[in-house]
C-alpha positions, -999 to 999 in steps of 0.1 A, spaced: 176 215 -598 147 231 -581 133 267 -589 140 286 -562 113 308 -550 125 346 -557 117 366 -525 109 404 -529 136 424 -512 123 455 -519 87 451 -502 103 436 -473 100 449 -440 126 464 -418 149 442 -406 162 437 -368 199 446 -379 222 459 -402 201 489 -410 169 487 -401 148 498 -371 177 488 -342 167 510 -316 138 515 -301 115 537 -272 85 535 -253 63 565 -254 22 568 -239 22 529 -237 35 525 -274 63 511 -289 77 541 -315 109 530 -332 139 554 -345 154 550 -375 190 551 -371 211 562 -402 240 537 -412 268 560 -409 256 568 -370 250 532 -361 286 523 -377 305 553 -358 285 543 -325 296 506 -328 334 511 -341 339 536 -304 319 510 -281 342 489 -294 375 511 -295 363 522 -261 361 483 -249 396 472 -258 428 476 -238 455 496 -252 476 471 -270 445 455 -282 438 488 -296 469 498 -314 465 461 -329 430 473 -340 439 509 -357 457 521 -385 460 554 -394 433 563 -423 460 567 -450 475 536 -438 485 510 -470 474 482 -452 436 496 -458 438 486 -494 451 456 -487 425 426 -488 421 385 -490 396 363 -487 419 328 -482 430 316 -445 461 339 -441 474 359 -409 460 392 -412 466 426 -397 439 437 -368 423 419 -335 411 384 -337 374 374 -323 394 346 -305 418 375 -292 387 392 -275 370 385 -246 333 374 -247 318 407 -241 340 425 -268 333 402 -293 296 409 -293 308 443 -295 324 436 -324 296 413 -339 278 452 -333 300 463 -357 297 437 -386 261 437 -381 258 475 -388 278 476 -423 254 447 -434 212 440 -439 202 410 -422 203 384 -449 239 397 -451 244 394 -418 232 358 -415 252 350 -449 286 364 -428 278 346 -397 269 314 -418 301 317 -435 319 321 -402 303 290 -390 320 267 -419 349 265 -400 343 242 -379 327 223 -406 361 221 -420 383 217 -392 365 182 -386 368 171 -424 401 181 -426 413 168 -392 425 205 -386 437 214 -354 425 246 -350 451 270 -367 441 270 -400 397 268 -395 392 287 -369 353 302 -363 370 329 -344 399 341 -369 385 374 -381 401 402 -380 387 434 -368 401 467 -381 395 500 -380 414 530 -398 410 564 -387 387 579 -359 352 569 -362 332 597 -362 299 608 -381 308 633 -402 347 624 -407 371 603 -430 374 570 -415 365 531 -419 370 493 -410 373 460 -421 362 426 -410 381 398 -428 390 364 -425 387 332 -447 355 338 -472 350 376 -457 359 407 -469 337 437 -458 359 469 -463 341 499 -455 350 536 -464 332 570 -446 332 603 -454 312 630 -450 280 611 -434 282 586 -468 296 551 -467 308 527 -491 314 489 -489 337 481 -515 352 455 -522 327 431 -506 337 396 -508 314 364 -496 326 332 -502 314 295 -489 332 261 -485 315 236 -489 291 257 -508 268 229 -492 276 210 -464 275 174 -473 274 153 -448 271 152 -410 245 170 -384 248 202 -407 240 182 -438 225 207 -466 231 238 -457 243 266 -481 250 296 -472 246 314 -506 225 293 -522 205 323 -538 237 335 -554 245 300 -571 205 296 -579 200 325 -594 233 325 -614 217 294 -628 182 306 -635 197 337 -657 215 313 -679 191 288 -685 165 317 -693 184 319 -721 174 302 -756 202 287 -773 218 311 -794 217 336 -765 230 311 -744 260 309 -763 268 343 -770 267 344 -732 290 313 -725 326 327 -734 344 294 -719 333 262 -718 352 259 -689 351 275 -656 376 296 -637 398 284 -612 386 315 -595 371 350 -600 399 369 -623 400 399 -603 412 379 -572 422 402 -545 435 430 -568 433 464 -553 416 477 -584 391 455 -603 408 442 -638 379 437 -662 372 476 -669 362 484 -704 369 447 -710 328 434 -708 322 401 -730 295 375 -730 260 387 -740 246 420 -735 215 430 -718 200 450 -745 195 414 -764 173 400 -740 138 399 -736 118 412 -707 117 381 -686 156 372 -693 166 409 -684 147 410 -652 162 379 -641 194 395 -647 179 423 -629 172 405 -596 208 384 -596 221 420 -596 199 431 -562 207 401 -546 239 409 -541 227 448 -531 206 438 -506 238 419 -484 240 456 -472 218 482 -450 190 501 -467 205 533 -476 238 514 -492 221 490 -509 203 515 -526 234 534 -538 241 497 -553 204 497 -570 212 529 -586 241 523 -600 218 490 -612 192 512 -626 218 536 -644 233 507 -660 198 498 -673 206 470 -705 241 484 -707 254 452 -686 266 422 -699 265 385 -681 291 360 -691 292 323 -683 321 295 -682 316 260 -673 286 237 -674 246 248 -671 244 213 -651 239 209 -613 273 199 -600 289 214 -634 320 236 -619 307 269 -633 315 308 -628 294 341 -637 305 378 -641 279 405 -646 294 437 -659 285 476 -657 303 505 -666 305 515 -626 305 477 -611 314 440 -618 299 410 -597 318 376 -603 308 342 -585 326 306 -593 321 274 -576 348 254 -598 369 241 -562 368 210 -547 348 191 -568 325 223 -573 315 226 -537 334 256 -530 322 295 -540 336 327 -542 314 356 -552 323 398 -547 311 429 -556 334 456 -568 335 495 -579 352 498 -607 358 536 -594 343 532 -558 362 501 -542 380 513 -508 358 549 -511 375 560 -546 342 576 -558 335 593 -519 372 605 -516 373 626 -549 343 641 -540 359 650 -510 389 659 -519 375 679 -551 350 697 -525 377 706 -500 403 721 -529 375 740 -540 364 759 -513 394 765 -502 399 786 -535 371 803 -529 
C-alpha cells in the first residue's frame, strides 16, 4: 500500500461550505467576506427550507423537539421517517443540499455527497431497480423550530449517512455522526477507483503499522475483524469505561501523533467551530486514548479500528463484502443527540429559576 500524503487540516484555508466564508459583499471595489457562525447558517438553511415545502411535505419533515423518533438512527437502506430528496422538487432539494452542507466542512461535505453517489454504483451491480439504491433516498428531518438562540435540530440519513444534529443556546453538536462507503472502492466500470474515505482506511492503517511488534500486539485484541462496529446504531455508545487494545501513553512521539491526526480526521468532517469542540475533547484526552485493532495489517485484510477517550469513541471496519465495504462514526459517550448541551441547559434554566 502506498503512503498517503497527510494534508494539514489545521493550516488550511477557509473553505467554500460547511462553515467557512459562505457569504460574501462588495464594498469600495473590494471583495470583504463575513464570516457566518454555524448555528446562524444552520437556522437560516433549515427555514428556507421549511419555508419551501408545502404543508404536508412539512408535517412529513417535523417532529416535535422531544419527539422519540430524534434518537432514533441507522445507517443501512431502511424506510425512514422525514422527506425524501426524490420527494422534493429540484429547487427544494438544493435547498436541502443548503442544509447538509452547513452541519458539515467541505471535505465532509464532498465525503456525504460521494457517499450519496454510490448508489447508483450499486444499483447497476446489483441489477437493483431503484427501491433499494436510490441516490435520492435521504431523508430530511427537522425537530423543533429552527431558530438561533433556541432548542432545536435535524437529521439527514439514508444508507451510509447519519448526521444528527442538536442546538441549543447558539451551540451545536453532531452526534452520532456516521459515514460509511460501499464499495469502499469502486472496482470496476467508468467510476473505477474511487473511495470515498480513503483517508479514514489509510490512516487506520498507518497507526498500526507505526507500531513495532510487541506494541503491535498489545494493540491487536482479535485476530479477526468485526462483522461491524459494536456499537451499531445504539442510542448510547456501549464501550464506556470498557477501553482495551494499547494505550497512548506507550507510544512514542511519532506513533502518538499518528494516532493524533486519525483522530482530527474524523473532526474536521465538520465546520470550523464544531470541529474544534471535537479537537478539544482530542487535546483533553491527551495519551489517555487507547487504539485497538482486529483483523489483518494487510491490504485487502478485512480489518476494523476503535480509538477510545473518556468523552468519545471512533470505530471504522471494512470486514463486508469481501472487505470492500466501511463503516466508520463518531460518538459522545455523554454528548450524542446534545446530552452534554441539554444538561447544561437544563441545569442553567433550574438554576435561575431558583434564584
Amino acid at each position: 500500500m502506498c503512503k498517503m500524503k497527510r494534508r494539514s487540516f489545521l493550516s488550511s484555508s477557509a473553505t467554500l461550505v460547511g462553515g467557512g466564508l459562505i457569504g460574501g459583499r462588495r464594498s469600495q471595489g473590494q471583495n470583504l467576506h463575513k464570516h457566518v457562525h454555524t448555528v446562524s447558517a444552520m437556522t437560516e438553511t433549515a427555514n428556507h427550507l421549511l419555508d419551501a415545502l408545502s404543508p404536508e411535505q412539512k408535517t412529513r419533515a417535523t417532529f416535535p423537539f422531544q419527539d422519540e423518533e430524534r434518537m432514533r438512527w441507522f445507517y443501512i437502506p431502511i424506510d425512514r421517517k422525514g422527506l425524501t430528496l426524490g420527494e422534493m422538487s429540484p429547487y427544494q432539494r438544493h435547498l436541502a443540499s443548503a442544509l447538509l452542507a452547513s452541519g458539515l466542512s467541505q471535505a465532509g461535505y464532498i465525503k456525504a455527497v460521494t457517499i450519496m453517489s454510490l448508489e447508483d454504483v450499486l444499483k447497476v451491480m446489483e441489477n437493483d431497480s431503484g427501491v433499494r439504491r436510490n441516490p435520492e433516498k435521504y431523508h430530511f428531518t427537522i425537530f423543533g423550530t429552527p431558530s438561533d438562540s433556541g432548542t432545536w435540530g435535524y437529521r439527514v440519513e439514508g444508507h451510509h449517512i447519519s448526521q444528527n444534529y442538536t442546538v441549543t443556546n447558539g451551540q451545536v453538536v453532531d452526534g452520532p455522526s456516521f459515514f460509511g462507503s460501499n464499495p469502499a472502492e469502486v472496482r470496476q466500470g467508468p467510476r473505477k477507483g474511487l473511495r470515498a474515505l480513503a483517508e479514514e482506511d489509510e490512516l487506520g492503517f498507518e497507526v498500526i503499522r507505526a507500531l513495532d511488534e510487541p506494541l503491535q500486539k498489545a494493540a491487536i485484541v482479535d485476530a479477526k475483524a468485526y462483522n461491524d462496529i459494536l456499537t451499531t446504531n445504539s442510542r448510547a455508545a456501549a464501550l464506556k469505561g470498557q477501553p482495551s487494545g494499547l494505550s497512548g501513553s506507550k507510544m512514542n512521539a511519532r506513533q502518538f501523533d499518528t494516532l493524533r491526526a486519525l483522530a482530527e480526521l474524523y473532526a474536521h468532517n465538520l465546520p470550523g467551530d464544531i470541529a474544534q469542540r471535537r479537537l478539544d475533547q482530542i487535546h483533553q484526552a491527551g495519551r489517555n486514548a487507547w487504539f485497538a485493532w482486529a483483523g489483518g495489517t494487510k491490504p485487502g485484510d478485512p480489518h476494523y479500528y476503535r480509538l477510545q477517550t473518556a468523552s468519545f469513541l471512533i470505530e471504522f471496519d471494512m470486514t463486508q463484502d469481501n472487505a470492500n465495504h466501511i463503516h466508520s462514526v463518531w460518538r459522545d459517550f455523554d454528548g450524542d443527540f446534545g446530552g452534554d448541551l441539554l444538561k447544561a441547559h437544563y441545569e442553567d434554566g433550574h438554576a435561575q429559576r431558583k434564584v
